[in-house]
N, C-alpha and C positions, 0 to 999 in steps of 0.2 A: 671910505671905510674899507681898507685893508687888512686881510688877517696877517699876522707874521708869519713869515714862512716857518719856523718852526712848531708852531701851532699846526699848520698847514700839514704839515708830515707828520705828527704826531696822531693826529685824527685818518691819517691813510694808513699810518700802519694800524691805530686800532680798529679799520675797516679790514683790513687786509688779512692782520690774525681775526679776526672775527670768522670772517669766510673759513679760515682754515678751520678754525674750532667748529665751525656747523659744519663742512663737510665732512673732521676726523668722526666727530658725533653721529651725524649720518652713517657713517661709513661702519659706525659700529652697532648701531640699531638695526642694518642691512643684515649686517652677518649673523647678529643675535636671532632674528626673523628667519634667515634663510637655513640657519640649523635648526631651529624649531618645527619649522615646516618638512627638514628633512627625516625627523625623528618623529614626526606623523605621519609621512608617507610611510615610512621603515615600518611603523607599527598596521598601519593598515595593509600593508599587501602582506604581511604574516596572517594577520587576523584572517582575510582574504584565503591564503592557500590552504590554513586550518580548516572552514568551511567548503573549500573545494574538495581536500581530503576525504571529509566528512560525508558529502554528496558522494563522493566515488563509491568508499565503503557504503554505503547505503547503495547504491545504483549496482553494485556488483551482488550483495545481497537479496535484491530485488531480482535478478538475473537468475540466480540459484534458485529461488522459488519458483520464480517460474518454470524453469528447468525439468523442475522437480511435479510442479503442476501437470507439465505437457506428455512426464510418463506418467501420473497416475491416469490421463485422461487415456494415454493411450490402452492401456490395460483397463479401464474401466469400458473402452470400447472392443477390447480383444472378448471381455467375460459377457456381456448383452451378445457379441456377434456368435458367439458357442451357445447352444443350448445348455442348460447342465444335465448331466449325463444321470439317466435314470438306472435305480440301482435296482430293484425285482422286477420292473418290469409290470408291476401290477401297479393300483390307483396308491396313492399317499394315502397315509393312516386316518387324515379330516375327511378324507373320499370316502375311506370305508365307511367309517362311521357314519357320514352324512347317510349312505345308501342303506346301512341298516334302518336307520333314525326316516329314512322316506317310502322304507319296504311296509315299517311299522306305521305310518299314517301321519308320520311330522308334519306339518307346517312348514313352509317356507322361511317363515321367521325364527322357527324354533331351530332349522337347519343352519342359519344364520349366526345365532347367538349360541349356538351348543357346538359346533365346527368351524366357525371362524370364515366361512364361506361369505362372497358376494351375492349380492341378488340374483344377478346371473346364473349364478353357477348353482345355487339354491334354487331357482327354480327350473333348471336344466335338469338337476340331480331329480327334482320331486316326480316332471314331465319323463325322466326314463324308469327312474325306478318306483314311482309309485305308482302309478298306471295300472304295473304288473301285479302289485299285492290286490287294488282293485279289482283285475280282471278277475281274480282265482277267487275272489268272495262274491 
């Protein structure tokens, strides 16, 4: 059982274009893919340097604050390092009053709540200046 050779060749060549047509076919799913792929790259590394942009202005902004933080710190430490400068020379107006208000037999609490004074100082004020109205009655 022999095929005819024309048979024979006829079935080699529809092997032979066969191959060519899967390779031409291949060869063009390749390129379809490999432009696809390069038109997702192209978009990712934009999307990419937009958010790098993005980052900078933000990180330079960040800079600036801070910047700006490190003089008010510095001036908030120039104004603690100065006393502030006393202008008669004599006690502040909540002094006076506390010292009348401790001449007259205040409370501590009431020098508190009626001068705006701490406890401390409330009863520093009573201990010097009330003493003295005590002594002279």
């Amino acid at each position: 059982m022999t095929l005819p050779a024309a048979d024979l060749t006829s079935v080699e060549f529809l092997l032979v274009a066969g191959r060519a047509v899967f390779l031409l076919f291949s060869f063009v799913v390749a390129a379809v893919t490999f432009t696809a792929w390069r038109r997702a790259t192209r978009l990712q590394t934009e999307q990419l340097l937009a958010q790098a942009n993005t980052v900078l202005q933000r990180l330079a902004a960040l800079e600036a604050r801070v910047d700006a933080t490190k003089v008010t710190i510095s001036q908030l430490g120039d104004r603690l390092e100065r006393p502030p400068a006393v202008m008669n020379g004599g006690p502040a107006p909540g002094y006076s009053m506390a010292i009348r208000l401790a001449k007259g037999g205040a409370s501590r609490e009431e020098l508190m709540a009626g001068c705006g004074l701490s406890l401390g100082e409330a009863e520093l004020v009573k201990r010097l200046h009330g003493q003295v109205s005590a002594m002279h009655a």
